[in-house]
C-alpha positions in Angstrom: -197.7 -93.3 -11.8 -198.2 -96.9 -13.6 -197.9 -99.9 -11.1 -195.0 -102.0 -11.5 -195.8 -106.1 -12.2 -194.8 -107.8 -9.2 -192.6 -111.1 -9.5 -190.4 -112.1 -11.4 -187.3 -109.4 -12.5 -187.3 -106.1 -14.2 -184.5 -106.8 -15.9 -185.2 -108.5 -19.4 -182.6 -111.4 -19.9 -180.3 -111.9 -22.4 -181.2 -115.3 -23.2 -184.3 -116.6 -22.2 -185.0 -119.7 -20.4 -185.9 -122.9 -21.9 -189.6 -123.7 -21.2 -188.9 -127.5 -21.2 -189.7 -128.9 -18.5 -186.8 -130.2 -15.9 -186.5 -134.2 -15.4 -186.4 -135.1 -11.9 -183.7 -137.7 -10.5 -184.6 -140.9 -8.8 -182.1 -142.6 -6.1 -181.5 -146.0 -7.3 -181.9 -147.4 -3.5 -185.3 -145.8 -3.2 -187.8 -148.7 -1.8 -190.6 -147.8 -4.3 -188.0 -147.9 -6.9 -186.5 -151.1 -5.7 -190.1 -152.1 -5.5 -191.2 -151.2 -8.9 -187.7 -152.8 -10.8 -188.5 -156.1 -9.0 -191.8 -156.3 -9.3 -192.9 -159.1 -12.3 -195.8 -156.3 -13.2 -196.9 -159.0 -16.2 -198.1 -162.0 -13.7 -199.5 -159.2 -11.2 -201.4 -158.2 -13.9 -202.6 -161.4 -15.3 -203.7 -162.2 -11.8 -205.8 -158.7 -11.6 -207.7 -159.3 -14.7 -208.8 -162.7 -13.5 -210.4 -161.2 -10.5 -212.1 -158.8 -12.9 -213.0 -160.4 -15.5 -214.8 -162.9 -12.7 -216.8 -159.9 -11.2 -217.9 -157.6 -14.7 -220.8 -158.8 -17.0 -218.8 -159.0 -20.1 -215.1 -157.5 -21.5 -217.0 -154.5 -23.4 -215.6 -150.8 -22.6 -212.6 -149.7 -22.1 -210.2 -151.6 -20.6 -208.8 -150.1 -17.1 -205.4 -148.6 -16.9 -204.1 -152.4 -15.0 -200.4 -151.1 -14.7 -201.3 -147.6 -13.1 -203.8 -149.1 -10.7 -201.9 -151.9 -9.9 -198.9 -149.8 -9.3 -201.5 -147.3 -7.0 -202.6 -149.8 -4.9 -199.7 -151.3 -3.8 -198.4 -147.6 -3.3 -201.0 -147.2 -0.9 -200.3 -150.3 1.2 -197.1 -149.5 1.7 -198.3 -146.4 4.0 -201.5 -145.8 4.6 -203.0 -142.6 2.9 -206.9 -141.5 1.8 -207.5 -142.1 -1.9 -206.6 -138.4 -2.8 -203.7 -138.1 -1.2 -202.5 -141.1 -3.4 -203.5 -139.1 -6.3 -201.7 -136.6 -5.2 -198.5 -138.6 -4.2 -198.7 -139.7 -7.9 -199.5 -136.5 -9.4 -196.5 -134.9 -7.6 -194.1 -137.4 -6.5 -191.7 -138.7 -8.7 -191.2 -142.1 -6.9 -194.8 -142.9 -7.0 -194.7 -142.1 -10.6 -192.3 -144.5 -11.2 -194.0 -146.9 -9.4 -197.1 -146.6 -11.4 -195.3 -146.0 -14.7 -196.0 -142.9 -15.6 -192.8 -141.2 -16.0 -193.6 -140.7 -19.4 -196.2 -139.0 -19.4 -198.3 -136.2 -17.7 -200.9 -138.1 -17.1 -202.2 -138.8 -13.4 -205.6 -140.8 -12.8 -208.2 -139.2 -10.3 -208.9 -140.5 -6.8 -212.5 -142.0 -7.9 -210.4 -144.2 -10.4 -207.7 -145.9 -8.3 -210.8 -146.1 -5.6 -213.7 -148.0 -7.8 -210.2 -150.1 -9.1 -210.0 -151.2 -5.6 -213.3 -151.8 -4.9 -213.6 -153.9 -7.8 -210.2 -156.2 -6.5 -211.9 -156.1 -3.1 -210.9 -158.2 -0.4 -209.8 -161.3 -2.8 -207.9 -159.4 -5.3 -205.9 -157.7 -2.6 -205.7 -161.2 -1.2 -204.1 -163.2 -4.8 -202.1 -160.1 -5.1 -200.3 -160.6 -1.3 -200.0 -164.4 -2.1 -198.0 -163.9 -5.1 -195.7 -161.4 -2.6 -195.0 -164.2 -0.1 -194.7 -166.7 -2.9 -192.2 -164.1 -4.7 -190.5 -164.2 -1.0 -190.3 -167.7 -0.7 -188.6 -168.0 -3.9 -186.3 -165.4 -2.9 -185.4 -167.2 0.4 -186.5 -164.4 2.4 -189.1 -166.7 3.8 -189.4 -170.2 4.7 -193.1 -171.5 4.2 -191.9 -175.2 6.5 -192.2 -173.7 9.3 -195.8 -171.9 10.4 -197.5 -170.0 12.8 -201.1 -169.4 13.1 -203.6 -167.3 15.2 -206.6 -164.9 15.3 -206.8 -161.5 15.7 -210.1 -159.3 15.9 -210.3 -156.0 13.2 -212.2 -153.2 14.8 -214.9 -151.2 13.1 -214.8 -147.5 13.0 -218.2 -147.4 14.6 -219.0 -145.9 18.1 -219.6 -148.0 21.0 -222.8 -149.7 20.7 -225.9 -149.6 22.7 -229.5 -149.4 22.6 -230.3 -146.0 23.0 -227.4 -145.4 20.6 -228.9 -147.1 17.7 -232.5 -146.1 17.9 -231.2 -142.8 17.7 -229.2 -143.2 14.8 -232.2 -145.0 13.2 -234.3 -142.2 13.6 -231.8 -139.6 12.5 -230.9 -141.4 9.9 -234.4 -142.4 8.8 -235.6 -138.8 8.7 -232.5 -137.4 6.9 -233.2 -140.2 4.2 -237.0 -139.2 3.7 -235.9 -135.9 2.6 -234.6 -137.0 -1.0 -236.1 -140.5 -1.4 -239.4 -139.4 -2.9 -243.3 -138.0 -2.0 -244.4 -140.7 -0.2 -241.1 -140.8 2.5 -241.7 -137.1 2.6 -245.4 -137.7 3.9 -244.0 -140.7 6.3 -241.2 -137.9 7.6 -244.6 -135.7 8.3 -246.9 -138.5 9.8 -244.1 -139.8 12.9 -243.4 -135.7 13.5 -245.2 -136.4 16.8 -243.5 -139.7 17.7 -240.0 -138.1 16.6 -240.4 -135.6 18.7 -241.4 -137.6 21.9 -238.5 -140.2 21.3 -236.2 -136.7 21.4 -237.6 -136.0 24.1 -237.1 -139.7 25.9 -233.5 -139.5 24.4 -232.8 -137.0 26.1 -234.0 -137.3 29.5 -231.7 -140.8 29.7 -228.4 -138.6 28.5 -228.9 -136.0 31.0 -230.6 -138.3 33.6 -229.8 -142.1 33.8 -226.5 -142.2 35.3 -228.5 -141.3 38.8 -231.2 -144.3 38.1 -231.1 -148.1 39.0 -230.9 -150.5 36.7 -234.9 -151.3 36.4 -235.5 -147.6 35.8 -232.7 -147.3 32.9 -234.4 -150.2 31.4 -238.2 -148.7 31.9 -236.8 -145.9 30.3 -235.0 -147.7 27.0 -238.3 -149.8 27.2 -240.4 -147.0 26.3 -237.9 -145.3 23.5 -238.3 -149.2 22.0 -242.2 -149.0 22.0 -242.1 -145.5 20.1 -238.9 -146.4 17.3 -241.1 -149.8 16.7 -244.0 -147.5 16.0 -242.2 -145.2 13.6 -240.5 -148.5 12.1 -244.1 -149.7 11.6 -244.9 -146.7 9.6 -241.5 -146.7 7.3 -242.5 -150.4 6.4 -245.8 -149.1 5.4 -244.2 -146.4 3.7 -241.6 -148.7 1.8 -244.5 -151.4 0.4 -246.4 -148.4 -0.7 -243.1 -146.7 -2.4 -243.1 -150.2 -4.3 -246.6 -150.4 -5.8 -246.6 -146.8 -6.7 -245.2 -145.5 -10.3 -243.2 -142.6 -8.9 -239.5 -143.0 -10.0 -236.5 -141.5 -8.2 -233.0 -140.8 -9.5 -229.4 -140.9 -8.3 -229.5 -139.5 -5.3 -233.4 -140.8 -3.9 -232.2 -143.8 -5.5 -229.3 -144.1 -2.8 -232.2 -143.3 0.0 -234.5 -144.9 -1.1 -232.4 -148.2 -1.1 -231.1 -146.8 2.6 -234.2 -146.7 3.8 -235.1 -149.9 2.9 -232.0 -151.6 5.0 -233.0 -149.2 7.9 -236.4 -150.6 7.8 -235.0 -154.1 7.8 -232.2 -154.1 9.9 -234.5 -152.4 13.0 -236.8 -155.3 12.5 -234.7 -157.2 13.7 -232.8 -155.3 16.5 -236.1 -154.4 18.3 -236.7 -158.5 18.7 -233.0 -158.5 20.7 -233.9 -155.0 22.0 -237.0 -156.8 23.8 -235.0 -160.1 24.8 -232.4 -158.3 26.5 -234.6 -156.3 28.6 -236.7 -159.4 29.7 -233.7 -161.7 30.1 -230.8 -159.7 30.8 -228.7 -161.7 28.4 -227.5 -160.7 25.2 -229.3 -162.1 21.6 -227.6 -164.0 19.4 -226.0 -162.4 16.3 -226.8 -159.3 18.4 -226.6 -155.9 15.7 -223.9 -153.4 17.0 -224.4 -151.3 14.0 -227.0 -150.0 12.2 -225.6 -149.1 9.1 -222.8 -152.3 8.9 -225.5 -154.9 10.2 -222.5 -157.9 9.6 -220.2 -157.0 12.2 -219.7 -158.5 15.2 -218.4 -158.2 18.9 -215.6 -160.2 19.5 -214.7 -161.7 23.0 -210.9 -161.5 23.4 -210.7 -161.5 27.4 -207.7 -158.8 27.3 -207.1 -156.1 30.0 -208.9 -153.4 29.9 -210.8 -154.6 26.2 -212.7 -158.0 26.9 -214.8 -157.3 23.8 -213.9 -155.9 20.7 -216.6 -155.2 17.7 -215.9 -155.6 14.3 -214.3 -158.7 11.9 -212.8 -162.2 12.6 -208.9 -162.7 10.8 -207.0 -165.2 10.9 -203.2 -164.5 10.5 -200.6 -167.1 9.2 -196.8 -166.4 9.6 -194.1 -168.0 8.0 -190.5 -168.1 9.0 -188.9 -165.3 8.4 -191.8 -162.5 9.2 -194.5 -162.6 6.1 -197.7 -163.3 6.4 -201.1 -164.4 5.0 -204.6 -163.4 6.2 -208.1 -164.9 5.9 -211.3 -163.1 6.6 -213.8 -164.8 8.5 -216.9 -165.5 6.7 -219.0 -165.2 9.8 -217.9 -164.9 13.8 -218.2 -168.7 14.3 -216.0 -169.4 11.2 -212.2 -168.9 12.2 -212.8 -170.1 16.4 -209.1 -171.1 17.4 -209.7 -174.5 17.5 -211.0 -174.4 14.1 -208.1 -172.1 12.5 -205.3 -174.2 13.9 -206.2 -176.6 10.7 -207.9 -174.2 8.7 -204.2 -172.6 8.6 -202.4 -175.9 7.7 -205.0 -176.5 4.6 -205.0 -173.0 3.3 -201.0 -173.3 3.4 -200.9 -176.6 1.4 -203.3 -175.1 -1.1 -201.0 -172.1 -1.5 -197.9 -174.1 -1.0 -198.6 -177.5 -2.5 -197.4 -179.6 0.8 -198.3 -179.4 4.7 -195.7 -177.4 6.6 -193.1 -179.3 8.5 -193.6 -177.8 11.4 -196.6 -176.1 12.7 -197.5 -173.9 16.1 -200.5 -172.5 17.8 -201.6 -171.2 21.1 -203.6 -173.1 23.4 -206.8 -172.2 21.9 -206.2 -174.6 19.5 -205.5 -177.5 21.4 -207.7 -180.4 21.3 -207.1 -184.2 20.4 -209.3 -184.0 17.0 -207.0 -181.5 16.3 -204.0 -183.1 17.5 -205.1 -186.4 15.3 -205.9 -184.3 12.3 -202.5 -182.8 11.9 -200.0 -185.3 12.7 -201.5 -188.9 14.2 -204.3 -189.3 11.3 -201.4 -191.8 8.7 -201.6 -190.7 5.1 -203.6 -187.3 5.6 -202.7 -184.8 3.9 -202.8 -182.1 6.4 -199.8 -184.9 8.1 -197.7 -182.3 10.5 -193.9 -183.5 11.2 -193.4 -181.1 14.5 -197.4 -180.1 16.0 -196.6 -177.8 18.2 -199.8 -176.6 19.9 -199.9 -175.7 23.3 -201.8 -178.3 25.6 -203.9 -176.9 27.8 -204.2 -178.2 31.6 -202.0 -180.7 32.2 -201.7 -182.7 28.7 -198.1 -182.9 27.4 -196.7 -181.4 24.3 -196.3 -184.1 21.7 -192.7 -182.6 20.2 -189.4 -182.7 22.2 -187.9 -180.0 24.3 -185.9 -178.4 21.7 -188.2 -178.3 19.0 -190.8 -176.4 21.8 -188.6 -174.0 22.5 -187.7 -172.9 18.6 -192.0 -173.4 18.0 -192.7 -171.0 21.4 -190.2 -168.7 19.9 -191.8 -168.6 16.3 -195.3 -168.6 18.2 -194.2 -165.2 20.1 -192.9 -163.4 17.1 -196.4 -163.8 15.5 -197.8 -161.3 17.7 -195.4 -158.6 16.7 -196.0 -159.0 12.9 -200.2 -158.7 13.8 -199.1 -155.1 15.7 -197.4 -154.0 13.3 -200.1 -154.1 10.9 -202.6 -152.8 13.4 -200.3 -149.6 13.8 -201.0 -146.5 12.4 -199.1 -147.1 9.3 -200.9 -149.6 7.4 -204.0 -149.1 9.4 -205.5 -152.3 9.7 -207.5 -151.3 12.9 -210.7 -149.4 12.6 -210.1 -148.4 8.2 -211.6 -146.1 6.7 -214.4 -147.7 5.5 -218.3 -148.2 5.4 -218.6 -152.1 4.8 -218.1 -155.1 5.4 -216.2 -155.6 1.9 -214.4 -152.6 2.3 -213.3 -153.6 5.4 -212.1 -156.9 4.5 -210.4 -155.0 1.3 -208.6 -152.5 4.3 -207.3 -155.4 6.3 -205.8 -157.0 3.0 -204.2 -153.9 2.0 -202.3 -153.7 5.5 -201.0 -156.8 5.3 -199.8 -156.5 1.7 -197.8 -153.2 2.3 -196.3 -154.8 5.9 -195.5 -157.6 2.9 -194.2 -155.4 0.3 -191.9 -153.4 2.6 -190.5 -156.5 4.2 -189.7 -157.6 1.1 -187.9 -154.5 -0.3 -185.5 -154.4 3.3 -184.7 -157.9 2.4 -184.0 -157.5 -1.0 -181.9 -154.8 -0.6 -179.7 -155.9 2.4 -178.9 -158.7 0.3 -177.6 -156.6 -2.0 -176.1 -154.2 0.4 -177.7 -151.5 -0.7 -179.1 -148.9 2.4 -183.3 -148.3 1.5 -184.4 -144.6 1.6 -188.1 -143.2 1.3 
């Protein structure tokens, strides 16, 4: 007896069915269609290909697909989602398609391309792309760039808490794994520290299991020693990298990637032995400290909150104007975007953006000082000339605006914080990214920020039409 074919029916039909393919509807009131209608795609994409065109070497190849990626980008701000789940939100979602303008068309890019897109914005493309948002919202009314806000907020890393015995361990681990693909002469470096790898395991080991149940001097003896053997193996990888250089051997795509690894391993443990050493004779922390071995940059942060008095990562430095929206700046370094040097920082960037100083202007007490005070409204004639200052004095200095005008400034000043937790939640992801650098980092924060932007927008423009947003 011959097996039957499973699905489908038995029964042949009379007519059979069209093998065209079924058009899906769109609601009108959709946010990413709202988004996509409004959107002037012509100046976003002007402003793209300036940031491009100022990173490649020259305009040969093939253009990238600016509309797609563009439209993939901001698609991803809206609510945070891995690079492959964007591809697949395009690939299968009819909204995102229309977003990205590819209703048209079966074509869908891959998750590498919509990624090396927006590595190549980075932070700074992400950033001209959100400016033109708030400047769209300004024009729309929605936001009301005379009245500012500023303050900082700290960006945490997704990196585990750091400490000494933390890092030499993921310097050795990671050193060892390197060797294994980054050519002949790692290999016989892996082979030559075998001994001292096996003693620092060893070392590492006993201070898990054993430390919590020693005094201070003897936790330190014991991090003291696993510092005298890691400087030794360190010793040994320098040797190993100047002798990589001189020799003729060549590597390819993946030893290149460890080979270059190893050379920042080598480099950044040269210098967190130094502040290894200086913290166990002092007791005080070195300056620039390195909290992570494979993101050297970051930084810890001292915010003095409850429960979190320091928080590792990246300095921001958030700007809102009336009406929610807001503009972020990435701190160059830790000692860039203080308080007291953001409360004009944030009145110089807005009359670069905005053409004139804001009318009125608040900020926490951090940024009170009388330099400051003098800069923004006493100095006649300066351009950074503030109508309404409304920082908050600290001890028992006055504020310099009247009562009413404090209490509409401590309003605005309050609402700030809500706008820099929304971004930090779980939906645009602005706290600990997804990412392995500094730049990717800064790109992360950017992206929050734009999609908080983006769907602000949308709500607005739609209640003024009256029109209820779904998606």
């Amino acid at each position: 007896m011959s097996k039957k074919k499973r699905g489908g029916s038995r029964q042949p039909e009379l007519f059979p069915r069209s093998r065209v393919t079924k058009p899906i509807g769109i609601e009108k009131n959709h946010r990413l269609v709202i988004l996509t209608d409004e959107t002037d795609w012509t100046e976003l994409e002007e402003r793209a290909e300036t940031i491009r065109m100022s990173k490649v070497k020259n305009a040969a190849g093939r253009p990238p697909h600016m509309r797609v990626n563009l439209g993939a980008m901001m698609l991803k701000a809206t609510r945070d989602m891995t690079w492959r789940e964007v591809e697949d939100q395009i690939r299968y979602y009819a909204p995102a398609r229309y977003l990205c303008g590819l209703t048209e068309t079966d074509w869908t890019p891959d998750f590498t391309t919509v990624h090396d897109f927006a590595v190549l914005m980075g932070e700074d493309g992400v950033k001209l792309i959100n400016e033109y948002v708030v400047g769209w919202a300004v024009d729309e009314k929605l936001a009301d760039p005379s009245v500012v806000v500023g303050d900082t907020t700290a960006q945490e890393a997704a990196i585990p808490h750091p400490n000494e015995m933390g890092l030499m361990a993921a310097f050795m681990t990671s050193a060892l794994a390197a060797s294994k693909r980054a050519g002949k002469v790692f290999e016989q470096f892996a082979s030559k520290v075998a001994r001292q790898v096996k003693q620092a395991r060893e070392k590492l080991r006993h201070y898990r299991l054993f430390a919590k149940d020693k005094s201070k001097a003897a936790k330190n003896k014991m991090v003291a020693e696993m510092t005298d053997v890691i400087e030794a193996i360190n010793r040994q990888l320098g040797r190993a990298v100047e002798e990589a250089g001189k020799t003729a051997s060549r590597v390819t795509k993946y030893g290149i990637v460890a080979r270059e690894k190893l050379v920042r391993l080598q480099q950044t443990m040269s210098k967190l032995v130094p502040q290894i050493r200086y913290w166990l004779k002092t007791g005080f922390v070195a300056t620039d400290k390195i909290i992570s071995l494979h993101v050297p940059e970051l930084y810890s942060i001292v915010r003095g909150k409850v429960g979190k008095t320091v928080e590792f990562g990246l300095s921001w430095g958030i700007t809102r104007l009336r009406g929610g929206f807001l503009l972020a700046r990435l701190a160059l370094d830790r000692r860039e975007l203080q308080d007291t040097k953001f409360a004009v920082k944030a009145v110089e960037d807005h009359i670069a953006l905005f053409g004139k100083a804001p009318r009125a202007y608040a900020y926490d007490r951090g940024g009170w000082s009388k330099k400051n005070l003098a800069t923004l409204k006493e100095l006649k004639g300066s351009k950074l000339k503030v109508e309404e200052v409304g920082l908050a004095p600290r001890g028992r200095a006055g504020w310099v605006v009247s009562e009413s005008t404090k209490e509409k400034l401590v309003s605005e000043r309050a609402q700030v914080e809500g706008g820099i937790g929304a971004v930090k939640s779980s939906r645009y992801n602005f706290h600990r990214p997804r990412a392995r650098s500094v730049r990717m980092m800064g790109a992360c924060g950017q992206h929050a920020v734009l999609g908080f932007n983006l769907n602000k927008l949308v709500r607005g423009l739609a209640a003024r039409n009256g029109v209820e947003v779904v998606g």
